[in-house]
C-alpha angles and dihedrals in degrees: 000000000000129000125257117238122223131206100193124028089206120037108181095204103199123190111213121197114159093319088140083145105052103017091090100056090045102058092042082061091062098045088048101058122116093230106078158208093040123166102232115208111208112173117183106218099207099293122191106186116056101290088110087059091048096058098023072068100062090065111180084359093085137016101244103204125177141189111255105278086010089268125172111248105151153268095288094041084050096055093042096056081055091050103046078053103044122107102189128118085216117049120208126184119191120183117241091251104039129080142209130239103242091251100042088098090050098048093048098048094050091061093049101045082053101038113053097171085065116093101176128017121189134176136207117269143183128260109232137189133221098284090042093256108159112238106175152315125295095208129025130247097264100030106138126179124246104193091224118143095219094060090064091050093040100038113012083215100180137033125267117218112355109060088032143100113197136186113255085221096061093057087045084054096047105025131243130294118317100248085196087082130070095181134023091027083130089059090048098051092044092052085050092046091051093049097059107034150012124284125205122187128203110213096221126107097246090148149060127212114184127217117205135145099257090052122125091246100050084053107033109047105117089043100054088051101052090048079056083077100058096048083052096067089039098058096039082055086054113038132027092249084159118226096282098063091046097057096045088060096042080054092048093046098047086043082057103045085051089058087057093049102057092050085054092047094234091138102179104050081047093060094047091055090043091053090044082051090060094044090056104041100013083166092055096038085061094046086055094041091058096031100253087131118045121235122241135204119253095232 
């Protein structure tokens, strides 16, 4: 079989939908990065405010890509198109609002052009706000990683794509996003990756994730989790997760759409989520009964 030849060894693939305020920013964190040269994807997912002059400004700097009629067709067709264009052995994909440290490129190339049995590798970063304020830390101090398929389905404990670099092999191996799905396609991609190869994770803050009010996961939430249903199934199709691990994560996904529920005042929805929880985890629902287990937001 003959070998692919890449033009690139690093595509960032970045979906842009209305971002006019951060995309900017964004972009400027790719081209400053100290491993170069690198093809930067933008593609432009029928935006109405200014986010086209702001990229239409970049020229030969980025690849500008668009759906046909610059229609909207969402977050998963966007990446695909990037990916169907990209030429890099490495695949990055960087959300419209987020940004990456100068050296996060570097770091991430270095483990896997020496580790050939690693097929993502991904590092800590910082939550940030609108005016780049830090808020906190994404993973904690003493977060490993376990390479077992289930964490990712039970606990979606890192962040695909953004804080990711990913072998272009391993999407050629599992396909592209699901378009199906308008939220919690991240979560979906990152189950089917781990299921497939080895992760490694380098415990430094090479990467921003900003938190606004206008961000996919403020508006979104009940919807992500519901779709987390629906990766559910498909993953338990796919992969012999066992019983077990299914039912923890039903119990984890009704506990969160009652979440969603509460906030939206629909009681009694929220009651009947909150009672399929139970039946699934009964241990975990005490714990949270009697506090054992902290609650988190939905968010």
């Amino acid at each position: 079989m003959d070998m692919i030849k890449h033009i690139y060894k690093v595509t960032v693939i970045i979906p842009c939908f209305n971002r006019e305020s951060f995309i900017r920013e964004t972009i400027d964190s790719v081209l400053n990065q100290t491993y170069e040269p690198v093809e930067i994807i933008v593609i432009d997912d029928g935006s109405t405010d200014g986010s086209r002059d702001v990229l239409e400004s970049y020229k030969d700097k980025i690849i500008l890509l668009e759906h046909p009629g610059r229609v909207n067709r969402g977050q998963s067709a966007a990446i695909n198109l990037g990916l169907d264009q990209s030429s890099g052995e490495y695949i990055a994909i960087l959300d419209s609002d987020d940004l990456f440290d100068k050296d996060k490129i570097k770091r991430q190339v270095e483990i896997l052009d020496n580790m050939p049995d690693i097929g993502v590798v991904y590092c800590n970063g910082f939550f940030i706000n609108e005016k780049n304020d830090i808020l906190y830390k994404i993973l904690p101090d003493n977060h490993n990683e376990s390479n077992k398929p289930e964490r990712m389905l039970l606990e979606c404990h890192f962040n695909i794509p953004s804080n990711s670099l990913v072998r272009k092999s391993i999407y050629d191996k599992i396909g592209n996003y699901d378009e199906t799905m308008r939220s919690a396609q991240d979560h979906d991609m990152g189950i089917r990756i781990m299921e497939v190869t080895k992760a490694f994770f380098i415990n430094e803050t090479l990467w921003y994730y900003r938190r606004h009010c206008d961000s996919q996961s403020s508006r979104h939430a009940l919807r992500r989790w519901q779709t987390g249903f629906q990766i559910l199934e498909k993953a338990m199709n796919r992969y012999p997760y066992g019983k077990r691990v299914e039912f923890k994560r039903r119990a984890v996904l009704h506990f969160r759409v009652g979440q969603c529920y509460i906030e939206q005042r629909h009681y009694v929805r929220a009651i009947s989520h909150f009672m399929l929880a139970a039946v699934y985890d009964p241990v975990r629902s005490l714990q949270v009964v009697f506090r054992i287990d902290s609650i988190t937001s939905p968010h």
